[in-house]
Steps between C-alpha positions, in 0.01 A plus 500: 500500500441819332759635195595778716611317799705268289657789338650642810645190618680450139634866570585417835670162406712660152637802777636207669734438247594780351859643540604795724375828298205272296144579576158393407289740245178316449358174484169337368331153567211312374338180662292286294377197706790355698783624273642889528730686279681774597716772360754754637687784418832581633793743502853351534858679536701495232766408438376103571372177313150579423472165401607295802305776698171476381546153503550473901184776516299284253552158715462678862159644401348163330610317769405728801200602309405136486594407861317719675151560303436122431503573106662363190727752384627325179673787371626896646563755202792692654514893321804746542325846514857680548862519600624695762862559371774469755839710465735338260787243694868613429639422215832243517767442198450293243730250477708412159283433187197594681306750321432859717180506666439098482455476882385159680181594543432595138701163356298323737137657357598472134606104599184471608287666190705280264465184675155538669148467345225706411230477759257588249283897510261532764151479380270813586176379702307703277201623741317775310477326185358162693261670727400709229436212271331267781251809571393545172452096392328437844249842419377373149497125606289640796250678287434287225446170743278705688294568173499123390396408852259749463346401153525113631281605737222629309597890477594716221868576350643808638436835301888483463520175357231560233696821398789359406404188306266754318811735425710191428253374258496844277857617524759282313922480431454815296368753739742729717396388844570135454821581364590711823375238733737250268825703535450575882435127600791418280704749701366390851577098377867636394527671850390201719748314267743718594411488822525077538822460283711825538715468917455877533742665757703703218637685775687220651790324381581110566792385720677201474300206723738293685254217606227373286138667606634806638465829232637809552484843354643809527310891451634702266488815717751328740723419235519833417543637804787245577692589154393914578667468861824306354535731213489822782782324694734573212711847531397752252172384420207756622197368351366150375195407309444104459211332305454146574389286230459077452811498363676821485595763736595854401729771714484866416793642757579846501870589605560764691928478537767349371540299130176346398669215360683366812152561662315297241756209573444530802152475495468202274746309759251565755221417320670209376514350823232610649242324228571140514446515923175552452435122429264581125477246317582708217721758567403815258732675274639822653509782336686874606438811397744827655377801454727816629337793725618784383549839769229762439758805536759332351848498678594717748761754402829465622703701682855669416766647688586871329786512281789719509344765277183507707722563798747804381155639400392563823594788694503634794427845618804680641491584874468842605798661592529598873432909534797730546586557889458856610805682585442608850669852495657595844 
């Protein structure tokens, strides 16, 4: 069965289980023999346990996938691309002792952060570098056994071959050129290092994993657009910048109205809450900036009722007086 074929019914079988307002992005597959892995991205509403979610997604596409191609499907990498954020539920009062903003859905995230594992980052499949490596080991194992086959056989060593054990033989340590080759194979063997140790995904953030072999991670650009969308909900706040790092996030908000500082409280209450129900397993440090917007013509002038004096000033022009009747003489 080809990879593409296989891919679509993983899509197919992860739309199955996705909530109302999820959806598929992409997927990928490979088959090697009779086992298949496959990956796929999708886009789930907030607010909801990304955890348990992908979960459900993860097991309905191995399984399906399995079921209905015939494969091995020992494992389904499960990506969320996005969140499509819903509008916010009302709010209820909290009870005695209760801190403001500490809702059920927020107690029950950061319960589950504490207590819960780390699933461990997501590797990167690291394509480039591994094609790129395979095609250049396979092109100079392919030359140089064709010239030993060649020379076995009774010929003469390619022109190529001759060259450089002749250069080899007259250029040592010292010279320029073998220090250049030196320093860029040293590079290449640190970046295929690199390559095999480092996970790779910086963009991504780990969630917690609530079963052992299922990983989770979260994109940074959804983060940010979760904590930029929360931060607008807040009255007098007109702009918002967030930068999403590993383990900080920053808030520039720019107040339009009313006291900055009741609107930075507010804001870190929201935030507050808003941080630990997105199941990391590390929940970054917050940090808020305010930043006032200030009128570009200043405040409108206001308007006054005339005094007294203003009023005896004016005056009015006296009416004509009527013209004198003519006497009508008899």
């Amino acid at each position: 069965m080809t990879p593409r074929a296989v891919r679509r019914i993983a899509e197919r079988a992860a739309a199955e289980a996705l909530p109302d307002g999820g959806a598929v992005t992409r997927g990928s597959a490979s088959v090697r023999g009779a086992t298949a892995r496959v990956t796929v991205g999708i886009r789930l509403p907030y607010p909801i346990r990304t955890d348990e979610a992908a979960g459900r997604v993860r097991e309905r596409a191995r399984t399906r996938t399995a079921a209905l191609t015939g494969l091995s499907v020992p494992h389904a990498d499960i990506r969320i691309d996005a969140l499509s954020v819903l509008p916010l539920p009302p709010g209820r009062k909290p009870s005695d002792g209760e801190p403001p903003g500490a809702d059920d859905a927020a107690r029950a995230a950061e319960h589950t952060v504490r207590s819960g594992g780390r699933g461990g980052r997501i590797r990167a499949q690291r394509r480039f570098p591994a094609v790129l490596t395979a095609v250049v080991a396979a092109a100079v194992c392919a030359l140089l056994l064709v010239d030993v086959v060649a020379v076995r056989l009774g010929g003469t060593p390619a022109a190529w071959r001759t060259w450089l054990v002749d250069w080899a033989s007259t250029h040592g340590p010292t010279d320029t050129a073998v220090r250049v080759g030196g320093v860029l194979a040293v590079l290449t063997g640190v970046w295929l290092l690199g390559c095999a140790l480092l996970p790779g995904h910086r963009r991504r953030l780990t969630m917690v994993a609530p079963a052992q072999g299922l990983r989770a991670a979260l994109d940074r650009s959804a983060v940010a657009r979760v904590v930029q969308d929360r931060t607008a909900t807040v009255a007098g706040v007109v702009r918002v910048r967030v930068s999403v790092r590993r383990r900080r996030v920053r808030v520039l908000a720019e107040v339009g109205y009313g006291d900055p500082e009741r609107v930075r409280a507010e804001v870190l209450r929201v935030l507050g809450a808003t941080l630990p129900e997105l199941g990391l397993a590390r929940t970054p440090a917050l940090r808020v900036r305010m930043r006032v917007r200030r009128e570009p013509h200043g405040q409108p002038p206001s308007i006054e009722e005339p005094t007294e004096s203003m009023a005896g000033a004016t005056t009015t022009a006296p009416a004509p007086a009527p013209a004198p009747a003519e006497q009508m003489k008899g």
